[in-house]
N, C-alpha and C positions, 0 to 999 in steps of 0.2 A: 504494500500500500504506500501509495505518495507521503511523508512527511515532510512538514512544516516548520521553520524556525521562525517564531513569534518577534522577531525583530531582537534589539538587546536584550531583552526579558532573557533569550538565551533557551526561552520554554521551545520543546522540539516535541512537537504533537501531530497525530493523523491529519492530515487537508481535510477530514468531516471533523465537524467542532458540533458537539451539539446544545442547541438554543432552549432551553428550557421555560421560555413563555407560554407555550401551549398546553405544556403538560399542569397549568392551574386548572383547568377544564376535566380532567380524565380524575377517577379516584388513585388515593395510595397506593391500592392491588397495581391497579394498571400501570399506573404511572413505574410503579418500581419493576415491573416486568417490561417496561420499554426503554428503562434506563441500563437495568441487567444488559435487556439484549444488544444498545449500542457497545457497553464497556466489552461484554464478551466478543464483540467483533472489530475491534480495535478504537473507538473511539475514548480518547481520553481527556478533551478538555468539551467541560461543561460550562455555558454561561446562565448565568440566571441574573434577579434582582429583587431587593429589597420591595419595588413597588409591584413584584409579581406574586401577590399575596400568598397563596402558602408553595411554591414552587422548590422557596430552598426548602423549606422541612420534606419533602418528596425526595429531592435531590439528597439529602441528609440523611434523609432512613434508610436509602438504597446503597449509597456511597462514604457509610460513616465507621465502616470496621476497617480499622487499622492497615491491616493488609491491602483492603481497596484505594485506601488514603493515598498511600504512598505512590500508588501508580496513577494517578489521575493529577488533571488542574483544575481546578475550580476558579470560575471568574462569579461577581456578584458588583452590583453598583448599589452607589447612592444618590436621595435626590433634595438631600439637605443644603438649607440655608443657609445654616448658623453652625456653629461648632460642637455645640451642645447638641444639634440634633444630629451630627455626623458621628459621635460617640456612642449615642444610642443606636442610631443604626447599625452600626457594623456590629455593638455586641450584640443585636438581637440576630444580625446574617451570620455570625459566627454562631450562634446557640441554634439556631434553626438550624444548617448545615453540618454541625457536629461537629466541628473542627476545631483549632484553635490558630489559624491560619486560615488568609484566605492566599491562591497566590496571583492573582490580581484583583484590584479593586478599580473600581471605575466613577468617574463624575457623572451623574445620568442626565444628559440632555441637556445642561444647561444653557443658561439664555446667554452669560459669559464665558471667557477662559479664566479660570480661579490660578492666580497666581501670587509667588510670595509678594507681599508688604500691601496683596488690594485691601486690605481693610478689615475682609471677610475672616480671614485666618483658616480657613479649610483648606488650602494646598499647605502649610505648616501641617494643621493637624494631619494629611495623607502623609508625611514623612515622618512627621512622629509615629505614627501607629506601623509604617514602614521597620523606623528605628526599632521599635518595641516589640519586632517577628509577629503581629497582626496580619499583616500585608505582606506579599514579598514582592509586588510592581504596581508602578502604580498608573492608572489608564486616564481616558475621557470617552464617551458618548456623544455622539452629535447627530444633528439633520438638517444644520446647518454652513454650508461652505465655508464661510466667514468663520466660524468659531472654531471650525476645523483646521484649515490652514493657520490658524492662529495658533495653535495647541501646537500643530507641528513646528511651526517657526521658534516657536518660546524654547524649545527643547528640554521641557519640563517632565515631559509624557514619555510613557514607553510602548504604549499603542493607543490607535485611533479607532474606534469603530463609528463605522458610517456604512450608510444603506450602500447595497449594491448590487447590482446587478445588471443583464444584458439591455436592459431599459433608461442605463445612466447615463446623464448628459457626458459631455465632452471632459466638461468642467470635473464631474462628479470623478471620473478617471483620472484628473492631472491626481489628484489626491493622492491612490496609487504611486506615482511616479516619485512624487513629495517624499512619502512615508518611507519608499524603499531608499534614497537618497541620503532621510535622516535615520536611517537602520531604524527606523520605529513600525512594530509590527501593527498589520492593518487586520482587522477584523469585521469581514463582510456580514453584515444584518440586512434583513428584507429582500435576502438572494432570488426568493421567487418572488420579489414582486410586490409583498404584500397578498397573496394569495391569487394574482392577477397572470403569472404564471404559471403553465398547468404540463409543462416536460420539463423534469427532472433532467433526462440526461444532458440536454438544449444548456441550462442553469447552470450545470455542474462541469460542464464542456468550455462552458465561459470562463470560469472561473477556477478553471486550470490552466487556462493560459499565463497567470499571473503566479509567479514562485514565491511572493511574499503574502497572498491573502491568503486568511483561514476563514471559510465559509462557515457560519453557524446555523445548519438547518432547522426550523422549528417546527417540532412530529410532535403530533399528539395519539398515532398510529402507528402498529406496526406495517404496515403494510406503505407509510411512508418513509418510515426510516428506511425500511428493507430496500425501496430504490436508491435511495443514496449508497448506500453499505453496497450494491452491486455495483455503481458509479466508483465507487472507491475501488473494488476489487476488477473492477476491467474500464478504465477511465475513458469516457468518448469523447472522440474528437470533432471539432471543427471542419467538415470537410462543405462539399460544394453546397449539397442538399441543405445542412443544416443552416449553412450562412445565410444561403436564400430565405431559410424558415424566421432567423433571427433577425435580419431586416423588416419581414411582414411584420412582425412580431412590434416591432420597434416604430413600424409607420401607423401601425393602428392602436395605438397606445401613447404615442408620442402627444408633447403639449400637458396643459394641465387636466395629470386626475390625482384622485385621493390615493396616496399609497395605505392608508389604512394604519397609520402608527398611532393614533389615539390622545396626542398630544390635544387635542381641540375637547378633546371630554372635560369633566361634565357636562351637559349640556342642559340650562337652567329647566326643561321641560321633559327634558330625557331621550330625546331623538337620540340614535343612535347615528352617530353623524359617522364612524369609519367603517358602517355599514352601508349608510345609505347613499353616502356622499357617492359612492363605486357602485352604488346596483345598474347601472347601465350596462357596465364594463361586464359585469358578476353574471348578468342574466346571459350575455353571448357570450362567456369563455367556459362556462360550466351548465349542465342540464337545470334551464328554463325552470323546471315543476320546480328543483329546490327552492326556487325561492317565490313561489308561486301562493305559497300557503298560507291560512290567515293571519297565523302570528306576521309574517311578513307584511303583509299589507298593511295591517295595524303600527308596525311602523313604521311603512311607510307612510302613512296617511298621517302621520305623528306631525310630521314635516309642517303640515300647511298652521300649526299652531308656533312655528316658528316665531320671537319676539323680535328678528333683526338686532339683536342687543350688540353685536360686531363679537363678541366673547371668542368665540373659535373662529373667527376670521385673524385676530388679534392673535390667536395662540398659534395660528398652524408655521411651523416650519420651511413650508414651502410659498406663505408669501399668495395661498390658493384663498379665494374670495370664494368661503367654505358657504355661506347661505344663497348664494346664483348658482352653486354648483348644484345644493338639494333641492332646490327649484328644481333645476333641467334632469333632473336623475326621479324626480318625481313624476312630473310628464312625463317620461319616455315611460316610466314602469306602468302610468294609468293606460299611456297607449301598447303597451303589451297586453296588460290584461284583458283588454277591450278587445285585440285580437285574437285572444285564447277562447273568450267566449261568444263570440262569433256564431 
């Protein structure tokens, strides 16, 4: 299988990373028989986070005897303030996760780059908990370009993680080129898409092209891991066919849509905005009926009590004017259904 070196972290892991956001959704049982079956077939670095409510303790039950310890990495972030709540976070990611170590930790998403003397003191506090064997690297999270180049410039960081995929701008690549430059490992998030991709090997053929990203797939299935894990084990390539496929792919997707990271939540009436904001996209890249159902409709029809308050137009990362988008995603689904029942 391809392995990976994590930039200076010096961390050397399978090219499948796995993303443990999905598995909040699945129970315990399941969860820990999908985690078993990545580690049993080679994967060893696990990401999670503090705001993926119970994900590390899953990760933790599965991955917390000693002997599993040693062989695995565990990545977890934070999405605190203040330093006081950055203290409490990691000891409650370390006590969920069972560890007493994490060996990266991460800034989640922030709207800045936290750096020594801003004010804030949470890049101190990441190298204190550094100094004190809490932490053994220390990271950043982004989705935004600006905060990202920023992180890498500083040369504060020891990896980047930023969305990625065969869908990314130009811009969203130089990144790539940046990280490998500053030896800072890159860590690929929203590899399919945000769920907007639907071939694995397409995804994963991408993203071997590149010798410094680690792809973090997010399964909440075996039956999804299991195509990565075959990806891993006979890796595909980029040839005539698929390039043609990744263009189409790339023209009919291209421009603004929602990748679906959720940054725009709450929403003061509870629209499900990184579902709805994509049901145009959702209804033609996967079977129609799923999303046909009444709970669907209901929220979609959630939409028209929309307040304009700007709140997730204000929040989203990509800069997407999130309430013209659940308009136009709204209509297209009312005239779906109109057609279905025809």
């Amino acid at each position: 299988m391809t392995q990976i070196r994590l930039g200076k972290t010096e961390i050397i892991t399978n090219k499948n990373g796995f993303g443990a956001l999905p598995i909040q959704r699945i129970s315990f049982e399941a969860a820990d028989a999908l985690i078993m079956r990545a580690y049993e077939n080679g994967i060893t670095f696990f990401d999670t986070a503090r705001f993926y409510s119970d994900s590390e303790a899953k990760l933790g039950k599965a991955l917390s005897s000693r002997s599993l310890r040693e062989n695995v990495f565990l990545a977890s972030k934070t999405m605190c303030s203040a330093t006081e709540e950055f203290w409490q976070q990691l000891s409650t990611s370390l006590n969920e996760l069972q560890t007493d170590y994490l060996d990266l930790y991460q800034f989640h998403n922030p709207d800045f780059c936290p750096k020594p003397g801003d004010g804030t003191g949470l890049y101190e506090a990441m190298t204190k908990a550094k100094a004190e064997g809490k932490i053994r690297h220390i990271g950043i999270t982004n989705h935004r370009i600006s905060i990202a180049k920023e992180a890498i410039e500083s040369g504060l960081y020891e990896t980047l993680q930023f969305p990625l995929s065969y869908l990314s701008s130009s811009e969203d690549l130089e990144l790539v080129s940046l990280c490998k430059e500053a030896d800072m490992g890159f860590i690929a998030m929203k590899a399919m898409g945000g769920g907007l991709i639907t071939k694995a090997d397409a995804a994963y053929a991408f993203m071997n092209q590149f010798d410094n990203v680690l792809p973090i797939w997010g399964v909440q299935k075996t039956e999804e891991l299991d195509q990565f894990l075959m990806c891993g084990k006979n890796p595909p390539v980029i040839d005539d066919a698929m390039r043609a496929f990744i263009e189409a792919e790339r023209e009919e997707l291209s421009g603004d849509f929602c990748r679906g990271c959720g940054y725009c939540m709450p929403c003061p009436v509870g629209i499900k905005i990184n579902d709805c904001a994509r049901m145009a996209l959702l209804l033609r890249r996967a079977p129609a009926e799923a999303y046909m159902d009444e709970a669907h409709q209901a929220d979609m029809t959630l939409i028209e009590s929309c307040l304009h308050c700007g709140k997730c137009k204000a929040k989203c990362p990509y800069g997407l004017d999130t309430p013209a988008l659940l308009e136009k995603n709204l209509a297209d689904y009312k005239e779906q259904i109109a057609l279905r029942t025809v």
